[in-house]
N, C-alpha and C positions, 0 to 999 in steps of 0.2 A: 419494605425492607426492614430490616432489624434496629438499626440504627443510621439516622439520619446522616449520608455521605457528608465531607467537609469538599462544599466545591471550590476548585480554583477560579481567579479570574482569568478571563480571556487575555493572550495577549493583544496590547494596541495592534489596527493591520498594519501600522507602520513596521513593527517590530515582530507580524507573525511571517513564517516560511511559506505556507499554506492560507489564506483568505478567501474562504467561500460564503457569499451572500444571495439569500432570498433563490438557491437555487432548485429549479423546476426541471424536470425531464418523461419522459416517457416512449412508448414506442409507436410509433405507428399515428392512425386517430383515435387512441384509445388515451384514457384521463390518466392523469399525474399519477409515477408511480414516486418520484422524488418529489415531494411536497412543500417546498420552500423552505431549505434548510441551510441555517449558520454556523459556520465555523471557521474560527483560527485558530492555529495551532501553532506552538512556539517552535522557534529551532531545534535542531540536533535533540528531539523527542520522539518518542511513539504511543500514536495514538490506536487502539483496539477499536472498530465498526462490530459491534455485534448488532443481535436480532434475531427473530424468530425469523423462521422462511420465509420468505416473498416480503418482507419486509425492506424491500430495495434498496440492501446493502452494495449487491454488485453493479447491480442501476448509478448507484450513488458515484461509486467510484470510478463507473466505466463514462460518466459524466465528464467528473473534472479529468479526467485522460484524454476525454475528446472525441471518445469512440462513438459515445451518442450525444447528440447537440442539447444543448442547454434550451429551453423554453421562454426564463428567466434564470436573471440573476446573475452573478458573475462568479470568475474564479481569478485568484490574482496568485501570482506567487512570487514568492520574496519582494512583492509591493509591485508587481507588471503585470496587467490585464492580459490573461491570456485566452480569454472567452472564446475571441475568435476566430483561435490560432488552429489548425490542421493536430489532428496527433501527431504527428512527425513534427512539425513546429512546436508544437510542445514541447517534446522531448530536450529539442537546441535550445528552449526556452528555459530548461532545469526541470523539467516535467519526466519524470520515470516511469514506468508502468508494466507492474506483471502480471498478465491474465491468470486464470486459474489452472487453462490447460492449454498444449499446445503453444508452449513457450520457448521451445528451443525443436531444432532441425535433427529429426533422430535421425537420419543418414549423414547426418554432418561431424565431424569430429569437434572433439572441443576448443581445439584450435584455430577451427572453421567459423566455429559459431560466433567466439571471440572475435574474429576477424569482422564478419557481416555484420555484425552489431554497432560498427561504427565508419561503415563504408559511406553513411550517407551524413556525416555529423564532422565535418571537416569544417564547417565553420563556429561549432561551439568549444568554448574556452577551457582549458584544461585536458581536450582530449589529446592522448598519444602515448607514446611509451613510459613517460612518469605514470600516470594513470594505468595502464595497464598495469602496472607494477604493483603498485598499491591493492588493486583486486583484488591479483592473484595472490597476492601476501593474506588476505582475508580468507581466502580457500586455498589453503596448501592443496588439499585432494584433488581439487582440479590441475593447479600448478605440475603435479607429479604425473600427469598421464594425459598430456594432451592433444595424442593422438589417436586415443580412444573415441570410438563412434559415443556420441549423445544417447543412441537407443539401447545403448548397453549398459547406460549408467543405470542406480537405482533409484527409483522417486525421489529421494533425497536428494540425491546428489544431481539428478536434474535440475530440482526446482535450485541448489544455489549458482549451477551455471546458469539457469535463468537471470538470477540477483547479480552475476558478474557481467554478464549479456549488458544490461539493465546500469549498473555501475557502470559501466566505461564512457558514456555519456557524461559522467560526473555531474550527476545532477543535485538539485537541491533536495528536493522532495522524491522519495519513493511511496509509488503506492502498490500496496500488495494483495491480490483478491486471492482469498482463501488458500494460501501456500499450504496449508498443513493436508490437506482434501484429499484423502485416500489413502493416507502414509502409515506405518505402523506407529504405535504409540514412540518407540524408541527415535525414528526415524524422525517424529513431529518433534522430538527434545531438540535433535542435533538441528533440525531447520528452524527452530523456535532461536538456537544458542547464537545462528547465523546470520540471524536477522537483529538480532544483539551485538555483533559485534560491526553490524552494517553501522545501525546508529551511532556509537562509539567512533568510528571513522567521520562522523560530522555530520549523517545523512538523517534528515526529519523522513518519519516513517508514518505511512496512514494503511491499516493494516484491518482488510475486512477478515473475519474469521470465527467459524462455527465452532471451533473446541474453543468455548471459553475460557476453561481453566488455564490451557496451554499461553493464548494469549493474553490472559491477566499476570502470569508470573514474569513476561519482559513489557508490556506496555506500563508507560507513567501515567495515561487515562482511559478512559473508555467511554464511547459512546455509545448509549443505547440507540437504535433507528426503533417506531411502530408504525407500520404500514406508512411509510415513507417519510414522515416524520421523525425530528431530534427529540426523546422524552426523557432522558438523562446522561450528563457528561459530570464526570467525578473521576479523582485520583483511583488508580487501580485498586492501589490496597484497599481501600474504602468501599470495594466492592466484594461480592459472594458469588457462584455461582447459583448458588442456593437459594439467596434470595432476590434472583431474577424474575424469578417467575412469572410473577405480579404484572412486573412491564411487559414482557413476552408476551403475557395472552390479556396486555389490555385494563388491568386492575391497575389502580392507584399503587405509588412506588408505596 
């Protein structure tokens, strides 16, 4: 890189939303594609997951969601082990998660989807019509047409019924695998602006994501992943896309 990043320090796990240790994953009986990696991350922040392809960005994340079992290591959030919690227990645990596709019910309206998203979360705190409230104050576009089918919205405006889907859990942590993926450059501003203003509402964000640029202009860090390993976490500004490359394919930053 051009100039040597100013790193942060980690917060204490006492004090991170997010604490991930020594975590391992993969699929099947095939070798680690998550290769023991650390991180904590402070509250009401957003942290960027970049990486070149197959660098087990989505692995990573679909990790601490729960979708695929950790090998090693743990994940805690807001200081609760939640290693060995169900995704669905997760979720009640403060645990959020939006896949990358196939995140909302395209024959379902969005007052529908709203609804199903917290049919099963009647014991976590915060949920119900104050919380509904609050969402939809974050997405007026959804607010104003809620009986509109999901398969009619456009990429955009799917992925942030996703994010309100996703919010009504009132969770701690949101993690978001590649929201921007397929969208028009204009359309990735408006979902880049949305996931800005999630944070703002108090929510720590962990945000995997292939348009770098897009995700360095609202994240406060970023983490490089290389072939399943952490090889650089630095304040955003302190980054380039430019001069990523180095890590990308493997050369010294």
């Amino acid at each position: 890189m051009t100039s040597e990043p100013h790193l942060l320090p980690e917060p204490a796990p006492a004090d991170a939303a997010l604490h991930v240790t020594g975590l391992r994953s993969g699929y099947g009986r095939g070798g680690d594609i998550v290769c023991g990696i650390d991180l904590a991350q402070r509250p009401e922040s957003i942290i960027a997951v970049i990486g070149p392809n197959g660098s087990g960005k989505s692995t990573f994340v679909k990790t601490i969601a729960g979708l695929l079992p950790a090998r090693a290591g743990r994940v805690r959030v807001t200081g609760r082990d939640v290693t060995g919690l169900s995704p669905a227990n997760r979720v009640a645990a403060g645990l959020a998660y939006v896949p990358q596709e196939a995140n909302v019910f395209g024959t379902l309206t969005i007052r529908e989807n709203l609804k199903l998203a917290t049919e099963f979360l009647r014991g976590r705190a915060g949920v119900g019509p104050e919380q509904r409230a609050r969402v939809l104050a974050l997405f007026p576009e959804l607010a104003a047409r809620p009986g509109t089918l999901a398969g009619n919205l456009s990429g955009g405006q799917r992925q942030m019924l996703a994010f309100a889907c996703a919010l009504l859990a009132n969770p701690e942590v949101l993690l978001l695998d590649e929201p921007s993926a397929g969208l028009s450059p204009k359309i990735v501003s408006e979902t880049m602006e949305a996931i800005a203003r999630v944070r703002a509402a108090g929510v720590t964000v962990l945000l995997v994501e292939q348009n770098v640029s897009a995700a360095l202009r609202i994240a406060d860090e970023v983490v490089v992943l290389v072939a399943g390993a952490l090889r650089l976490r630095a304040p955003a500004g302190d980054v380039k896309p430019a001069d990523l490359a180095g890590l990308f394919f493997g050369r010294a930053a």
